[in-house]
N, C-alpha and C positions, 0 to 999 in steps of 0.2 A: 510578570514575565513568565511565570510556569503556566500560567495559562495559555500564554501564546505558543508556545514548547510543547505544550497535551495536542492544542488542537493542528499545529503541523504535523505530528506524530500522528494521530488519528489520521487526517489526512491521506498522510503517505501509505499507511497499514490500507486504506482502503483501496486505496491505486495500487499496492502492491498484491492485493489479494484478487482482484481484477485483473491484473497482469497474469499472473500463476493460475489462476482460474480460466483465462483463454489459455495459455498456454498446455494446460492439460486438455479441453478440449480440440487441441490440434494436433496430438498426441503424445504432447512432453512428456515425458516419464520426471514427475518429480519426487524428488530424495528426500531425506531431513537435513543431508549434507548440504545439499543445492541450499535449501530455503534457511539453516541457519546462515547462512553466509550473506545474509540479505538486512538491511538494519533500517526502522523508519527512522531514522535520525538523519535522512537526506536535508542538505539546505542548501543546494547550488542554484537551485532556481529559486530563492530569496532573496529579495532585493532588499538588505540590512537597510538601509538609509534613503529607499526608494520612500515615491508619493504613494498609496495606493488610496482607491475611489472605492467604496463598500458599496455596492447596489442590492440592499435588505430585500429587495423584490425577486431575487436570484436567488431563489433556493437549493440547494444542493440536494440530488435523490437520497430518500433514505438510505441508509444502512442493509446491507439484506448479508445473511449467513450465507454463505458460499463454501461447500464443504470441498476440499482437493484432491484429495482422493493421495497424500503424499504417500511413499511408501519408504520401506528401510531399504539400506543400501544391499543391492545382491537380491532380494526379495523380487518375488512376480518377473 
């Protein structure tokens, strides 16, 4: 079960870092306040007791570093 718990967390860190990463090229100004306030332990779009179909031919794009550019609060 901690397996399953890593890779939704991984998951979400990635979608969240995607999120924050458009959002600063649209000209968010991101804090360290904003982004602690953010947690990948999201699970409302988990279907506990759902079917789910695995389709292994669906790969998921790698990984890529995405730096933010956050800054401290009051700063820039």
């Amino acid at each position: 079960m901690d397996l399953v718990a890593n890779v939704i967390m991984l998951h979400n860190v990635s979608d969240l870092t995607n999120v924050l990463a458009d959002m600063a090229a649209a000209g968010w100004r991101l804090t360290r306040d904003l982004v602690a306030r953010l947690s990948p332990y999201m699970r409302e779009h988990l279907r506990r007791f759902g079917q789910y179909v695995l389709d292994m031919d669906d790969l998921p794009p790698p990984l890529v570093l995405r730096l933010l550019g956050i800054v401290e609060e009051g700063a820039g």
